[in-house]
C-alpha positions as CSV (number, residue, x, y, z in Angstrom):
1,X,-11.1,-5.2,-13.2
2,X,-8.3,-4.0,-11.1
3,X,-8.1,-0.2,-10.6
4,X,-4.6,1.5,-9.1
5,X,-5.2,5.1,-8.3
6,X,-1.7,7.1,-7.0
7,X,-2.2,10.4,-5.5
8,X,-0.5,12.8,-2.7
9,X,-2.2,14.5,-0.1
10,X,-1.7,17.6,1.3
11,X,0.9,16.3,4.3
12,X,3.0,15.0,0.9
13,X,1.7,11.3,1.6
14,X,1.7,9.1,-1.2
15,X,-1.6,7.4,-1.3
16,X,-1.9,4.2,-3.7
17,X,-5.1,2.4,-3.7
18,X,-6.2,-0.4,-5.3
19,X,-10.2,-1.4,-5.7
20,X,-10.8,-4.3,-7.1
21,X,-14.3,-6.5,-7.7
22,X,-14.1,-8.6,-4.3
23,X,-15.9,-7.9,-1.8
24,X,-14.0,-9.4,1.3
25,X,-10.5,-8.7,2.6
26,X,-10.1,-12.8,3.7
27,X,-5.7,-13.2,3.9
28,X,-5.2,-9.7,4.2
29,X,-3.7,-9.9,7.5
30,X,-1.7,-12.7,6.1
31,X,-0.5,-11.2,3.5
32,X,0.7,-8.3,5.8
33,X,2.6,-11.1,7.9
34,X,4.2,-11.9,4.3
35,X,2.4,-15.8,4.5
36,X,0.7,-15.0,0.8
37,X,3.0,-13.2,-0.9
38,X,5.6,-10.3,-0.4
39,X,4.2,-7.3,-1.7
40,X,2.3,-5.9,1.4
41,X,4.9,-7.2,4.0
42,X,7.2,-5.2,1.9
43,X,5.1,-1.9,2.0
44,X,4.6,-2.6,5.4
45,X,8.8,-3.4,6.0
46,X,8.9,0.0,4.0
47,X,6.9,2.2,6.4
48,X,4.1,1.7,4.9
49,X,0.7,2.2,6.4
50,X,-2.3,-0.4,5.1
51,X,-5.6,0.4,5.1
52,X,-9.0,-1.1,3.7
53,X,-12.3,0.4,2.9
54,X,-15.5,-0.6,0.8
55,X,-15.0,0.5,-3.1
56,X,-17.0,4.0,-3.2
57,X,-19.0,1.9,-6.3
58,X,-20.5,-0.3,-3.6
59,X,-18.6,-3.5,-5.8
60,X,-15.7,-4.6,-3.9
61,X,-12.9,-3.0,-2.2
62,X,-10.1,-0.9,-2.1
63,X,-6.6,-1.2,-0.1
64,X,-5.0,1.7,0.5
65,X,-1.0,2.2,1.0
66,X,-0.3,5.7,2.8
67,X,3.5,6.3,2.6
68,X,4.9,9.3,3.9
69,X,8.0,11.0,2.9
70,X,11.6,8.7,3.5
71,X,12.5,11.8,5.6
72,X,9.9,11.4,8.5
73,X,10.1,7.7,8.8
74,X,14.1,7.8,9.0
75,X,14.9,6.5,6.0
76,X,17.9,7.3,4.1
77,X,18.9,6.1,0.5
78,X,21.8,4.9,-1.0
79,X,23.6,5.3,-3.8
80,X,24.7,1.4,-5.6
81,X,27.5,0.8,-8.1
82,X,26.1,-1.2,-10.5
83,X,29.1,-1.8,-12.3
């Protein structure tokens, strides 16, 4: 079982972690190089700041995404025209 947990500290970071059951992080640093994948190259690309950590359960893991407000990185956001 997958758990996603979305919080925001008191610094307004948004913190998303996900535990899951395995115990090793083996390809996490290729996934961050987007070899397996996009997803954590693109939090990364984002501003994103990736963490691990043993689950607090003792079983598994968890990967934590610390992303702080658009404002402080430099990031601005556009309106699109869909039409």
């Amino acid at each position: 079982m997958v758990e996603l947990t979305l919080s925001v500290d008191e610094e307004d970071v948004l913190l998303i972690d996900v535990t899951d059951p395995y115990p090793g992080h083996e390809g996490l640093d290729e996934a961050l190089a987007g070899g397996d994948g996009t997803g954590l190259w693109l939090v990364r690309h984002l501003g994103g700041e990736v963490s691990w950590f043993p689950a607090a359960s003792g079983h598994g893991k968890t990967i934590r995404v610390r992303m702080r407000p658009s404002s402080e990185i430099g990031c601005t956001t556009t309106a699109v025209d869909a039409s």
